[in-house]
N, C-alpha and C positions, 0 to 999 in steps of 0.2 A: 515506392514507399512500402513499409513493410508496418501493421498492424498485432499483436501480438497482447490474445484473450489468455485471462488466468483465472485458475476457477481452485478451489479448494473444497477439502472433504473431511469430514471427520475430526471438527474443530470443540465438539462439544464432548461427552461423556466418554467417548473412544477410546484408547490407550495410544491410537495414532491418528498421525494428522498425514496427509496428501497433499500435492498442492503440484498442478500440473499447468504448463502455457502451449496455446496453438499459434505461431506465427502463419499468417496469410498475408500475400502479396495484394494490395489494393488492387491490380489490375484481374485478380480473380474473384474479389469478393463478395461481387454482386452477381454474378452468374450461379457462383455456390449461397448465396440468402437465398437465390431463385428457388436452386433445388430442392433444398432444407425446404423452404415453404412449399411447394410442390409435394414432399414425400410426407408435410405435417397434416396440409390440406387432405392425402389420401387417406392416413390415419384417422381422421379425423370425421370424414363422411364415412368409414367402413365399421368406426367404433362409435360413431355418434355422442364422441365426448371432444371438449375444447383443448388442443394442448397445445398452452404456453409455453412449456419449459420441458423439454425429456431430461429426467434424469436416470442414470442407469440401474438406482435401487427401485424402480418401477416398474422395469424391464423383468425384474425377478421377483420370485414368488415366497413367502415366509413358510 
């Protein structure tokens, strides 16, 4: 069985909108939640901040 996340961008004031989907295979999606939380948990003790949610406009700097 195949899972498939869709996320969008750029819905508000923008001049464009984005709108992207991830298909994952259920037999892999728990071993990749594992890592995601592994690589959020190290961010997380190295920046001593909580993160919920990455998103890529945080990633860069204004």
């Amino acid at each position: 069985m195949k899972f498939c996340f869709i996320d969008e961008s750029g819905t508000g004031d923008e001049p464009l909108a984005v709108m992207t989907g991830v298909v994952v295979d259920t037999y892999r999606m728990k071993p990749t939640k594992d890592s995601w939380e592994q690589q959020f948990q190290y961010l997380t003790n190295e920046l001593k901040i909580s993160i919920e949610e990455l998103n890529a406009k945080d990633l860069f700097q204004n």
